[in-house]
MDTraj code that builds the backbone (N, CA, C; nanometers):
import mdtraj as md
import numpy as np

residues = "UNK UNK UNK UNK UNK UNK UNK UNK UNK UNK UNK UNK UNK UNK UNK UNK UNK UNK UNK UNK UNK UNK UNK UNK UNK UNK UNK UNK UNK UNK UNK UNK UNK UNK UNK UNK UNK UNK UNK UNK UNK UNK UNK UNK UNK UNK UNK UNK UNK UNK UNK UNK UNK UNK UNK UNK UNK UNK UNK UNK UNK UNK UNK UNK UNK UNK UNK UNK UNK UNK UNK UNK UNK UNK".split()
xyz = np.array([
    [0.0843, -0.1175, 0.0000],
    [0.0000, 0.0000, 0.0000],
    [0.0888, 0.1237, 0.0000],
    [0.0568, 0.2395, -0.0590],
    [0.1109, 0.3890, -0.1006],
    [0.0710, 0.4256, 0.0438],
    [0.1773, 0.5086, 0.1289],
    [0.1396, 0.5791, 0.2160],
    [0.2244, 0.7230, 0.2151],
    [0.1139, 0.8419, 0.2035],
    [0.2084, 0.9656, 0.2059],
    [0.1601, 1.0664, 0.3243],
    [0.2521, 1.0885, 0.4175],
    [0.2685, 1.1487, 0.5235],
    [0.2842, 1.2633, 0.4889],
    [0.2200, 1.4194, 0.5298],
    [0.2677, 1.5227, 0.5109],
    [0.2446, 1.6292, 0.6120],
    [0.3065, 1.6926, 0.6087],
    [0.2717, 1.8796, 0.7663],
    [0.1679, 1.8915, 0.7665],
    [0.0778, 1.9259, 0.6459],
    [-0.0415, 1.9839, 0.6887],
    [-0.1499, 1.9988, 0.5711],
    [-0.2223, 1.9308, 0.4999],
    [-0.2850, 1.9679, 0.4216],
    [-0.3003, 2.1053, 0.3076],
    [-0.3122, 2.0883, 0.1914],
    [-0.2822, 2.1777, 0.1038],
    [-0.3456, 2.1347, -0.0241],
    [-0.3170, 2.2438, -0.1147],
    [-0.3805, 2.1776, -0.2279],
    [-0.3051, 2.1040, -0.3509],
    [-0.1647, 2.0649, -0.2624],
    [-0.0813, 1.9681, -0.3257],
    [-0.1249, 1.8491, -0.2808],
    [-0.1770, 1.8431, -0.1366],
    [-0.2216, 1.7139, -0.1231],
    [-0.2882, 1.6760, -0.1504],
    [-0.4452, 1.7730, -0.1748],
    [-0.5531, 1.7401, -0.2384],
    [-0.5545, 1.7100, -0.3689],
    [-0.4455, 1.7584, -0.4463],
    [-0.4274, 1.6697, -0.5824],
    [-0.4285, 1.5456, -0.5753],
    [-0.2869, 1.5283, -0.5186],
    [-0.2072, 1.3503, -0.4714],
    [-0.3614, 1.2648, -0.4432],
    [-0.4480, 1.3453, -0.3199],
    [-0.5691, 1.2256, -0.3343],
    [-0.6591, 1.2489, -0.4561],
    [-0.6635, 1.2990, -0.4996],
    [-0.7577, 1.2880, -0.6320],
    [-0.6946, 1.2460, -0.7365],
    [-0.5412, 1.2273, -0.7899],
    [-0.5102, 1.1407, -0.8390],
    [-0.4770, 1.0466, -0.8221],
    [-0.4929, 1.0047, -0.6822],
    [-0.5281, 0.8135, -0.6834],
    [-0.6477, 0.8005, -0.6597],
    [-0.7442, 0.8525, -0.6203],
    [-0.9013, 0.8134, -0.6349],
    [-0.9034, 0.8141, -0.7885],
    [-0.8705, 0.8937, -0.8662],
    [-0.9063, 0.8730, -1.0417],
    [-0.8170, 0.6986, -1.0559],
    [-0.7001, 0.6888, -1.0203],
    [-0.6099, 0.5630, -1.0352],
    [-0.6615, 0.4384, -0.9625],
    [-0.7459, 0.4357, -0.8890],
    [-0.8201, 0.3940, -0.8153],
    [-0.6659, 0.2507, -0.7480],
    [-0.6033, 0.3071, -0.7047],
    [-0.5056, 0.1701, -0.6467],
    [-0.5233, 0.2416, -0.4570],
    [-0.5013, 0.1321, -0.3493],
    [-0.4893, 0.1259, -0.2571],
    [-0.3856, 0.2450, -0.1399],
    [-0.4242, 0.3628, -0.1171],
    [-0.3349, 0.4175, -0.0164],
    [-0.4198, 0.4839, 0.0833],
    [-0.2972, 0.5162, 0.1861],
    [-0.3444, 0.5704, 0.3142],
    [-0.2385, 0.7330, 0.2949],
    [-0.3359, 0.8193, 0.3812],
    [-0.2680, 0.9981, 0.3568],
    [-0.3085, 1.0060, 0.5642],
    [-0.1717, 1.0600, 0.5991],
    [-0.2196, 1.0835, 0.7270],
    [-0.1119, 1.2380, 0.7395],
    [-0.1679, 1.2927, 0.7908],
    [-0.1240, 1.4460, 0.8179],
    [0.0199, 1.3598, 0.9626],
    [0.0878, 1.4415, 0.9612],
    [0.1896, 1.4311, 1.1127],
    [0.2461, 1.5961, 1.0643],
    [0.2151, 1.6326, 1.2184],
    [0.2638, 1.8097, 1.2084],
    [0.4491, 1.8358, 1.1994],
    [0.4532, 1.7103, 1.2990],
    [0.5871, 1.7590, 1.2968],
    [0.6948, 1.7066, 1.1811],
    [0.6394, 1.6732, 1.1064],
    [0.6618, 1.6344, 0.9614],
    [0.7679, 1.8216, 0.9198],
    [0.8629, 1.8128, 0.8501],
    [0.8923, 1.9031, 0.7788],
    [0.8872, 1.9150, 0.6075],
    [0.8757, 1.7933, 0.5369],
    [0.8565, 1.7737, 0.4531],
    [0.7604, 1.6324, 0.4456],
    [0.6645, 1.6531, 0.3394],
    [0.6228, 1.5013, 0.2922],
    [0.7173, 1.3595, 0.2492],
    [0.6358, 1.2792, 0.2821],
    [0.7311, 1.1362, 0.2505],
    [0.6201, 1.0703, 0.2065],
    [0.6168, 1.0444, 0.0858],
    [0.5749, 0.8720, 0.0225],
    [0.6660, 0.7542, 0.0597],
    [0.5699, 0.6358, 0.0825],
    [0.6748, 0.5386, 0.1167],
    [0.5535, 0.4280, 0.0098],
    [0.6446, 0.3498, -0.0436],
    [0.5385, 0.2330, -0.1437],
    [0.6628, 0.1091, -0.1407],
    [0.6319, 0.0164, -0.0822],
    [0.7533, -0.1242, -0.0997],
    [0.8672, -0.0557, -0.0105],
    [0.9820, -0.0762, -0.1536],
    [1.0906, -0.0533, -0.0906],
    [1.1065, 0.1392, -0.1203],
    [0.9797, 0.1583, -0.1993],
    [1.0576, 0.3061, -0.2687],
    [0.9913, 0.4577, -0.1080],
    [1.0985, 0.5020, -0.1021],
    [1.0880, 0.6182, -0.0559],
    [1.1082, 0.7982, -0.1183],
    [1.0131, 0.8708, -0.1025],
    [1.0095, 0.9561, -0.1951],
    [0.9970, 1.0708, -0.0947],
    [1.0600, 1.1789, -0.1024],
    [1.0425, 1.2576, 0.0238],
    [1.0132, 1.4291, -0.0752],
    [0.8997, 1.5351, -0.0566],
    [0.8930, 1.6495, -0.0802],
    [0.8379, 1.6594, -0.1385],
    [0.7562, 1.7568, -0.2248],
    [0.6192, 1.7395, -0.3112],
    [0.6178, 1.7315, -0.4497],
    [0.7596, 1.8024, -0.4935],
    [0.7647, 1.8019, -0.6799],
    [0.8120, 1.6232, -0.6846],
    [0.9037, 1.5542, -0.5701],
    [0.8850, 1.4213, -0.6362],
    [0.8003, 1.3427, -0.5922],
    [0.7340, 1.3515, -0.4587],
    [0.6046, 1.2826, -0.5054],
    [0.5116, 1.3364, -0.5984],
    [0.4762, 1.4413, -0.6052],
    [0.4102, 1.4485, -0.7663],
    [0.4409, 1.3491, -0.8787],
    [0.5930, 1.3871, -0.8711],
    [0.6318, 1.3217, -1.0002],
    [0.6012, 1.2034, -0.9858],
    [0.6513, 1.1420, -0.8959],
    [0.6187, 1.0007, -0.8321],
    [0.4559, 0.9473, -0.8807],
    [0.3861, 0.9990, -0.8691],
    [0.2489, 0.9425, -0.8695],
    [0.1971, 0.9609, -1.0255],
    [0.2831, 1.0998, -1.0862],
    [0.2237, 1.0894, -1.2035],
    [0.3049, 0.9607, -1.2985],
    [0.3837, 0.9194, -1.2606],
    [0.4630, 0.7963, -1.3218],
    [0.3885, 0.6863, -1.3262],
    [0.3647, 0.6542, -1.1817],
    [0.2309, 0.5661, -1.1072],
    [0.1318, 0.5890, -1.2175],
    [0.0826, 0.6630, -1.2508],
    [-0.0751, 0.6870, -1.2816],
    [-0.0099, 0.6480, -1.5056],
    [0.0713, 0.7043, -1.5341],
    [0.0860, 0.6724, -1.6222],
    [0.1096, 0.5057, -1.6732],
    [0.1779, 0.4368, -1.4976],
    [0.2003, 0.2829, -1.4961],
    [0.1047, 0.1965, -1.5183],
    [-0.0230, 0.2399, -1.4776],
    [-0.1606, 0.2046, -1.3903],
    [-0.2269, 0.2156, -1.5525],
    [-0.2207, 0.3093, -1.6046],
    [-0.3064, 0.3791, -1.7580],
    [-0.2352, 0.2171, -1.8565],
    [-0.0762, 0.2367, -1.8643],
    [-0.0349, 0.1772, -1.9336],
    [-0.0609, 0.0433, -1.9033],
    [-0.0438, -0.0029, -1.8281],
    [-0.1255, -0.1813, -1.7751],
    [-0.2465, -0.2254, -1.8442],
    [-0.3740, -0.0448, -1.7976],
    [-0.4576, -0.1300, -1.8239],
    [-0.5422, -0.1185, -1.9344],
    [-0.4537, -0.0334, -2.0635],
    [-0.4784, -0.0166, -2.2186],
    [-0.5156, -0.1592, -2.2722],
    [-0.5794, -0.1279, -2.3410],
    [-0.6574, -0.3018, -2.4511],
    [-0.4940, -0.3896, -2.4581],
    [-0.5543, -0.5224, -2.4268],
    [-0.3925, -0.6035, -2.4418],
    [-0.2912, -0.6388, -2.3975],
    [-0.2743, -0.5259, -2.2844],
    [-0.1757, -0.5145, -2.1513],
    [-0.2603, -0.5523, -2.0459],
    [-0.1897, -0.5988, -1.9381],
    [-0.2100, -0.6085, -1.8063],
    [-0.3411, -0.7245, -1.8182],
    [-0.4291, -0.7547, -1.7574],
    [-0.4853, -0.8577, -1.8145],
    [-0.5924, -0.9108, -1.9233],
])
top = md.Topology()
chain = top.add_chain()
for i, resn in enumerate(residues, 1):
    res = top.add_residue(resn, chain, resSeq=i)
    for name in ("N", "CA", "C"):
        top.add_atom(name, md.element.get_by_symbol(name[0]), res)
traj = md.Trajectory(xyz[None], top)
């Protein structure tokens, strides 16, 4: 499961959840204040600050698209 920890709500985060509700795959978002920067954590990958989790998820979401085009994925 995708879990991204961040300071405080924003409308970077409110992206991040609306582009995995559109991706529809499995994560948890929990605010921690004393957080100074955001952290994604997924497996082994750790992603820390908001332009790379962005990036991070839009990769994801392009992974997720590409799987599940006619022919791919199952």
């Amino acid at each position: 499961m995708l879990t991204i920890k961040y300071p405080s709500e924003n409308t970077v985060v409110k992206d991040w959840k609306a582009l995995l509700d559109e991706i529809v795959v499995a994560y948890k978002m929990e605010e921690v204040s004393t957080l100074k920067h955001s952290i994604l954590e997924e497996d082994d990958a750790k992603v820390t600050g908001e332009k790379d989790i962005t990036d991070y998820l839009k990769d994801l979401k392009k992974s997720v698209e590409d799987w599940r085009a006619p022919g791919c994925g199952i």
